[in-house]
ZAMARGU-4260 file (C-alpha; in steps of 0.2 Angstrom, whole numbers, plus 5000, padded with zeros to 4 digits):
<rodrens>
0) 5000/5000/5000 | 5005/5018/4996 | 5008/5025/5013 | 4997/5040/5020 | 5007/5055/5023
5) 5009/5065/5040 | 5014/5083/5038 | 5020/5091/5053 | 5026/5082/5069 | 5017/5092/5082
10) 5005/5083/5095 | 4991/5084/5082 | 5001/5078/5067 | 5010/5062/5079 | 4992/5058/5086
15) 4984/5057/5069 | 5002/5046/5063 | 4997/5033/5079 | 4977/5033/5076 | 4981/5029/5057
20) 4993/5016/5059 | 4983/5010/5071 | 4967/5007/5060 | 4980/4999/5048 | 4989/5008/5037
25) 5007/5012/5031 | 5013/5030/5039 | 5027/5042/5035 | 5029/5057/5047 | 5038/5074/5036
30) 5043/5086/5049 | 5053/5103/5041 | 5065/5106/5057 | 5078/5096/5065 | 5067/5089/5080
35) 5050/5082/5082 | 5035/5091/5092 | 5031/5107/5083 | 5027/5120/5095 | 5032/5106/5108
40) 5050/5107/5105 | 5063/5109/5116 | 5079/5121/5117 | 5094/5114/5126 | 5108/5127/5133
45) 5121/5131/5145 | 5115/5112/5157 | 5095/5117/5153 | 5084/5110/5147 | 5067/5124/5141
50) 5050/5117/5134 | 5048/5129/5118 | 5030/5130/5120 | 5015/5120/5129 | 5018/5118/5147
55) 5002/5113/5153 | 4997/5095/5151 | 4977/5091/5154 | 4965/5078/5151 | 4979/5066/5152
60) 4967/5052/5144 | 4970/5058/5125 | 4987/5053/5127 | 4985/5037/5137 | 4973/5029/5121
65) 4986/5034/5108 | 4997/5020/5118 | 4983/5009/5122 | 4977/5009/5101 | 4993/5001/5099
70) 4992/4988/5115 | 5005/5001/5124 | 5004/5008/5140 | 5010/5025/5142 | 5015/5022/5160
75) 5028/5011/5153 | 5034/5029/5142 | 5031/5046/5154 | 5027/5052/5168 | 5013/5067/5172
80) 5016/5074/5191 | 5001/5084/5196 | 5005/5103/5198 | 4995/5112/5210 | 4990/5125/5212
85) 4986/5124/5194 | 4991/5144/5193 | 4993/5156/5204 | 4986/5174/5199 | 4996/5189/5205
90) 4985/5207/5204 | 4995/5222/5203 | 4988/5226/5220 | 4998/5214/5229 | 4983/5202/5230
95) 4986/5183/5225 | 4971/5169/5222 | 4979/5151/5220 | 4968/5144/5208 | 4967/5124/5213
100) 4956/5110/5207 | 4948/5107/5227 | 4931/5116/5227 | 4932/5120/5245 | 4951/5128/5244
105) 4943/5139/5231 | 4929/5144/5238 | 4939/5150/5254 | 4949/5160/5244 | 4933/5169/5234
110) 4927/5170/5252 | 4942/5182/5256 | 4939/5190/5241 | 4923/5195/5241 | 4912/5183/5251
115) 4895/5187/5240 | 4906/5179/5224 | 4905/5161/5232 | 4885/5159/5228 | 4890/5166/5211
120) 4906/5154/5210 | 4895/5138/5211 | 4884/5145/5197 | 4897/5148/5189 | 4902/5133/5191
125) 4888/5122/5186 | 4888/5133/5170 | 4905/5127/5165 | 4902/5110/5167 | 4885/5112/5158
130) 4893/5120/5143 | 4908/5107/5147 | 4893/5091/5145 | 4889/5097/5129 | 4907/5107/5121
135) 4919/5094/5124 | 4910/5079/5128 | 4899/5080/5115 | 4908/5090/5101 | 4927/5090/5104
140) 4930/5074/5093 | 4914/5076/5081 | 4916/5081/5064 | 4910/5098/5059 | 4913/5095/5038
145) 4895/5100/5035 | 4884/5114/5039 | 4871/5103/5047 | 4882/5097/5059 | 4884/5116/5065
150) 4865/5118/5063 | 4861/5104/5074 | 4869/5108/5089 | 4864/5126/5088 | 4850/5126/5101
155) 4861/5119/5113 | 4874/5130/5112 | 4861/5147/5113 | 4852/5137/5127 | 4869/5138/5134
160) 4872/5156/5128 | 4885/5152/5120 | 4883/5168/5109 | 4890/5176/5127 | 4909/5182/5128
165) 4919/5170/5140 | 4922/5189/5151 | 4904/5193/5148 | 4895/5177/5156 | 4909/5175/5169
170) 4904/5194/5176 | 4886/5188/5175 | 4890/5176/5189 | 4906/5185/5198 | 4909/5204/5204
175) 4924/5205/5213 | 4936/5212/5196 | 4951/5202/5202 | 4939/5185/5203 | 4931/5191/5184
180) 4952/5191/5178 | 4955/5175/5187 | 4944/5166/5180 | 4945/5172/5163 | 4960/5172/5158
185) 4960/5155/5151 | 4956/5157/5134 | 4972/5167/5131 | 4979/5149/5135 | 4973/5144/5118
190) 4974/5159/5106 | 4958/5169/5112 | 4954/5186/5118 | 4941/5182/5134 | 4931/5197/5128
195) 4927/5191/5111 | 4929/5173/5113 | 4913/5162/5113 | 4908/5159/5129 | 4909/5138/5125
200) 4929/5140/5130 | 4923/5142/5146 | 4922/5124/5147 | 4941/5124/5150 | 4940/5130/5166
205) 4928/5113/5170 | 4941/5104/5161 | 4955/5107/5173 | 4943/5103/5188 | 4938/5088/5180
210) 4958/5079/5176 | 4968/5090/5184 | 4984/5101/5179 | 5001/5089/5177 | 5019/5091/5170
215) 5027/5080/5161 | 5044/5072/5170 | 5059/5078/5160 | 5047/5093/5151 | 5035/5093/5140
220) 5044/5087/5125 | 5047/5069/5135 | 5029/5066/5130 | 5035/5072/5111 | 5049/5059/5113
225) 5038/5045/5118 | 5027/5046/5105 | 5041/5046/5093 | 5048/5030/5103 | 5032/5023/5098
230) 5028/5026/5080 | 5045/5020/5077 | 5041/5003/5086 | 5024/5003/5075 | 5034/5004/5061
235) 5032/5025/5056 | 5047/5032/5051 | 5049/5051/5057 | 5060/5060/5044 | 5067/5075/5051
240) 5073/5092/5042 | 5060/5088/5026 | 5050/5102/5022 | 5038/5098/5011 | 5034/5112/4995
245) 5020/5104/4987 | 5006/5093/4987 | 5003/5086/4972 | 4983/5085/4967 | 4978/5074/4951
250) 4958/5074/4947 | 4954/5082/4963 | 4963/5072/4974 | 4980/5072/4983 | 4992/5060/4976
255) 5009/5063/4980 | 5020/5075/4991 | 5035/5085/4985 | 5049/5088/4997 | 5061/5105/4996
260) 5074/5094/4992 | 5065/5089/4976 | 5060/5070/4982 | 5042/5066/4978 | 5033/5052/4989
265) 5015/5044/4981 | 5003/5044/4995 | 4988/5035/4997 | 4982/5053/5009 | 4989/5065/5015
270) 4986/5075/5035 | 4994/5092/5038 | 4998/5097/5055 | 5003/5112/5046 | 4994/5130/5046
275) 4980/5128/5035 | 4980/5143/5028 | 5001/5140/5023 | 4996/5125/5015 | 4980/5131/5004
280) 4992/5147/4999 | 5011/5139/4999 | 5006/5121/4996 | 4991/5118/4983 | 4988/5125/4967
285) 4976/5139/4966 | 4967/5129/4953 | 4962/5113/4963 | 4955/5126/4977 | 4942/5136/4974
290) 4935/5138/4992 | 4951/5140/4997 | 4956/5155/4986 | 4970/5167/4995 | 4957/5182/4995
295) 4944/5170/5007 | 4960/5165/5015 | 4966/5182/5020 | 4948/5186/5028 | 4953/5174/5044
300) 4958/5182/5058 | 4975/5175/5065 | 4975/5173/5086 | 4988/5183/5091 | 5008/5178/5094
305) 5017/5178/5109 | 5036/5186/5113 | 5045/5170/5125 | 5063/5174/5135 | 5068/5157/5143
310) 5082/5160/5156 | 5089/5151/5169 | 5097/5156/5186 | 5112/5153/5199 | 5097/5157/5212
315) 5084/5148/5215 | 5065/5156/5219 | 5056/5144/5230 | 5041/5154/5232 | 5037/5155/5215
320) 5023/5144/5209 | 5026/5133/5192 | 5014/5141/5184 | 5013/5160/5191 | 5002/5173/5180
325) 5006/5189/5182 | 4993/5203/5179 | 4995/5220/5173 | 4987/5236/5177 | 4975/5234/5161
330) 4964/5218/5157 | 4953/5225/5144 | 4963/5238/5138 | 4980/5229/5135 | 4971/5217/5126
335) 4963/5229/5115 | 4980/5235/5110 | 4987/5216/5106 | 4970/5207/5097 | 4962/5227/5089
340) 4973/5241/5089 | 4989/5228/5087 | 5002/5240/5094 | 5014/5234/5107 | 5009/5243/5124
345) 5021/5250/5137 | 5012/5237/5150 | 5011/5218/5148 | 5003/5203/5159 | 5014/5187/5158
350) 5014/5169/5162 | 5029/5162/5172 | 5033/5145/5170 | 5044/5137/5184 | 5046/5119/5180
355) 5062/5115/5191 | 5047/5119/5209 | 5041/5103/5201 | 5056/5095/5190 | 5072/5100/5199
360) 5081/5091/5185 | 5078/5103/5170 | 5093/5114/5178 | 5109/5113/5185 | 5111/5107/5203
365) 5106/5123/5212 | 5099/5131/5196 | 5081/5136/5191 | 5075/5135/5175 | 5060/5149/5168
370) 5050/5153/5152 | 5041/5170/5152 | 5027/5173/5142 | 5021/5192/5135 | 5005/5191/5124
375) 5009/5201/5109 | 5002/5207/5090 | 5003/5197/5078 | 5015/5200/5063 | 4998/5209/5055
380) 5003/5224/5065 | 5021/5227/5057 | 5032/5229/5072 | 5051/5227/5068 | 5055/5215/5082
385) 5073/5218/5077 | 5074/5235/5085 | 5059/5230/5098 | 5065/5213/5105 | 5081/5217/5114
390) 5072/5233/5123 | 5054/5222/5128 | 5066/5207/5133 | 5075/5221/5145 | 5059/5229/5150
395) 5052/5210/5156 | 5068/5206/5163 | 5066/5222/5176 | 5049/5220/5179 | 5052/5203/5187
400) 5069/5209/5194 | 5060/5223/5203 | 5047/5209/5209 | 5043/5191/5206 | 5061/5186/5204
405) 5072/5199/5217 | 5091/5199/5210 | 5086/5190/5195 | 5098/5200/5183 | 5114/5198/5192
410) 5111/5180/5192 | 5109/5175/5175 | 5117/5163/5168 | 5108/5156/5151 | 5097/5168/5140
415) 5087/5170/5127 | 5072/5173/5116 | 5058/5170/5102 | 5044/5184/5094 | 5032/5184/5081
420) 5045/5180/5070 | 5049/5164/5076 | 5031/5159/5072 | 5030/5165/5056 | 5048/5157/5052
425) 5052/5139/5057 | 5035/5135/5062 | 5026/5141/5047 | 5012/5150/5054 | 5003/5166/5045
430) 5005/5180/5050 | 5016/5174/5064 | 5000/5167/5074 | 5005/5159/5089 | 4989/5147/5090
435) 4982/5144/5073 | 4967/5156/5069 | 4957/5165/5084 | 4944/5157/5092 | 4930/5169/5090
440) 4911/5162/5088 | 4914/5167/5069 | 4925/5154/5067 | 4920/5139/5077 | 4915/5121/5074
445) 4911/5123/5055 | 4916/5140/5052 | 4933/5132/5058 | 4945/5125/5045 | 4937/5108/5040
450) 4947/5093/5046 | 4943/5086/5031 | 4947/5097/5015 | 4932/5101/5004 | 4943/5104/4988
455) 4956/5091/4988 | 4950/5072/4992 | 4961/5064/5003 | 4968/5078/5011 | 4964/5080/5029
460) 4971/5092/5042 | 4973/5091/5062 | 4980/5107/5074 | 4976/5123/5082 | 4968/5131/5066
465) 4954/5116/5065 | 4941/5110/5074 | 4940/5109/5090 | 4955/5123/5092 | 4973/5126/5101
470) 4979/5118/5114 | 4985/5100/5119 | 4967/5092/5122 | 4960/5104/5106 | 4975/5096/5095
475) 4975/5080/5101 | 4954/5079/5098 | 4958/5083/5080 | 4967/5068/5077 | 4952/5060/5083
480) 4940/5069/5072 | 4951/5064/5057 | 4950/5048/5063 | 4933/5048/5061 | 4932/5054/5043
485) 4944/5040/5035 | 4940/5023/5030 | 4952/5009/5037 | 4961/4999/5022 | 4956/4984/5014
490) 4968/4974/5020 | 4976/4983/5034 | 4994/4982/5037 | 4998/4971/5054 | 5005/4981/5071
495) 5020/4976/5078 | 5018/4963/5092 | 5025/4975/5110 | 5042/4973/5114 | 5045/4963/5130
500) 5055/4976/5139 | 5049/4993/5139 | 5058/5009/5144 | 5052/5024/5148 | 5057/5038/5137
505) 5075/5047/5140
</rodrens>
């Protein structure tokens, strides 16, 4: 059999690689860079070891079936170690909420808040999981390739007012501002502005309740590295620096891939973990796509992009949480300026990551390990991070010198950064979007890139940029959809028996 094809080798492109080995066909992973894992790469310097992107690890059962499919057990490849609290929130105030999967921890701390917010809390809280009962249980791995699908579910979703910002329904429900920022933040987590997202991505927040928040032993990227380990012991060969330039379509359907380096492999399909919209414009003829055509392209809004230091320190911070989210003195207005007015502001909220409070290994002996996350524009606002980088780098640095992170400057020891540029570069994403296209109700479900193309038969697609969205739960559904969409082969190629004597992944 002609093998089916695997663009991309980021959670969604090695899920979709296991689920269609699994149902019995050949598979051959392309990735463009010199590592596996997309997004989830990883960057090694000066004795550290920093997780490029994803840190936060949920519904942990998407990533135990892609082992079990195969007769594996993932235990026998990772390990997840529960973080908690799941973030802590800092307010320029001075103020901190430790936001945790117990019900009753929480509720004390919305009690010290303000106490007429924990009557509003459990409301809120048996929103979420309502919306959580119908947006993820029912429609995460369902295939949206037809407007009836969007049309039946409709009802639900305005019975759940769905047609409600995730900010606007919160405030319905919470009054204290700090309280509204805590529990709205989420959405940024996945590409989304929380007052112009659908209200539905509130179901994240019942999501982490539900399986908890974990952390991969040895960093995110160990989990990339197991899956690798896998689809090599299933017999999938993942080809590393092979960009791929074209995907050949003969009578409407996609027949072959054509790699940078001239190679051409026949395919029996092909799935793209790539951007979507790189693909339809970069990859496919405009001839074979006519609902794809770069003007209707050009009309999706890109999520916004993300500016990244990862540094590492001679000093550790034991009161720093793992995951620490540090608030600025604007919410609304800041992200006006990154997802409307697309200007970087003088202000910026970040997201500190702290893996060594939980993996003490991903540093030096004494050492600590950080990430820091500023949401920015993306490349649609024409910034030149050439002259900007270097100065917001400084300005971040100070800002956690003078606060979270006392002394941090003077005990530096590795350094360094990715912008919007990095995105756009050796990831491949338009406009330099950090999570695919933005999650707004307009695109959604259907109005979501298809995971199965309408123009090109036998071309599928899994990522941030289709249904059900960005994220490691939202990426790894996708496979699942796809999964759905294909037919299994007629005589479907054998697995590979388990070997005897498993390791976990180094």
């Amino acid at each position: 059999m002609k093998p089916v094809v695997v663009i991309g080798s980021g959670f969604g492109g090695l899920a979709a690689a296991i689920r269609r080995r699994a149902m019995g066909h050949p598979v051959v992973v392309l990735e463009a860079n010199g590592q596996a894992g997309g997004r989830a790469a990883v960057f090694e310097r000066d004795g550290f070891r920093f997780d490029a992107g994803p840190t936060v690890i949920t519904a942990p059962y998407l990533l135990e079936e892609l082992f079990s499919l195969v007769g594996r057990n993932s235990d026998d490849y990772f390990e997840l170690m529960p973080v908690d609290p799941f973030y802590r929130v800092k307010f320029p105030d001075g103020s901190a909420f430790d936001y945790v999967g117990d019900e009753e921890r929480l509720l004390a701390q919305i009690h010290e808040f303000n106490p007429a917010d924990v009557d509003g809390y459990r409301r809120l809280a048996q929103q979420s999981k309502e919306i959580f009962d119908v947006g993820y249980t029912q429609l995460a791995d369902a295939p949206f390739d037809r407007l009836s699908d969007m049309l039946r579910i409709t009802p639900q979703m305005l019975k759940l007012k769905s047609y409600r910002t995730v900010f606007g329904l919160v405030s319905s429900f919470i009054r204290d501002e700090r309280l509204r920022q805590a529990f709205t933040f989420q959405p940024l987590l996945v590409g989304g502005n929380p007052f112009d997202t659908t209200s539905i991505y509130l179901l994240i927040h019942w999501l982490e309740r539900k399986w908890g928040v974990w952390f991969a032993r040895g960093g995110t990227h160990s989990i990339v590295k197991a899956l690798v380990q896998l689809l090599e012991e299933i017999d999938v060969e993942t080809r590393l620096n092979c960009p791929v330039s074209e995907i050949e379509v003969k009578d409407g359907r996609a027949v072959a891939v054509r790699l940078e380096s001239g190679e051409r492999i026949e395919c029996a399909a092909v799935v793209s973990n790539a951007d979507p919209s790189w693909v339809y414009t970069k990859m496919i003829d405009a001839a074979h796509r006519p609902s794809h055509s770069d003007r209707r392209i050009s009309w999706r809004k890109p999520s916004m992009s993300l500016f990244v230091a990862y540094f590492g320190t001679k000093k550790r911070y034991p009161d720093t949480k793992h995951h620490t989210i540090l608030l600025g003195p604007r919410y609304k207005g800041l992200l006006d300026d990154i997802f409307h007015k697309k200007v970087l502001a003088d202000d910026f909220s970040l997201y500190l990551h702290a893996p060594t409070q939980t993996d003490p290994t991903l540093a030096p002996a004494g050492h600590e390990a950080f990430y820091v996350l500023s949401p920015v524009p993306n490349q649609r606002s024409g910034i030149d991070w050439e002259q900007e980088g270097p100065r917001y780098l400084d300005k971040i640095l100070t800002f956690l010198d003078q606060g979270e992170l006392p002394g941090l400057k003077e005990n530096l020891v590795s350094l360094s950064s990715v912008d919007p540029r990095y995105f756009a570069g050796p990831l491949r994403s338009v406009d330099g979007a950090a999570f695919g296209i933005e999650p707004i109700f307009s695109q959604s479900a259907w109005f979501r890139y298809h995971n199965r193309a309408e123009d090109v038969q036998g071309l599928y697609f899994v990522g941030a940029s289709t249904h059900p969205g960005a994220g490691v739960p939202g990426v790894l559904n996708s496979a699942k959809v796809m999964e759905k969409q294909m037919e299994r082969p007629a005589n479907p190629l054998p697995l590979p028996l388990p070997h005897p004597k498993l390791r976990l992944a180094q």
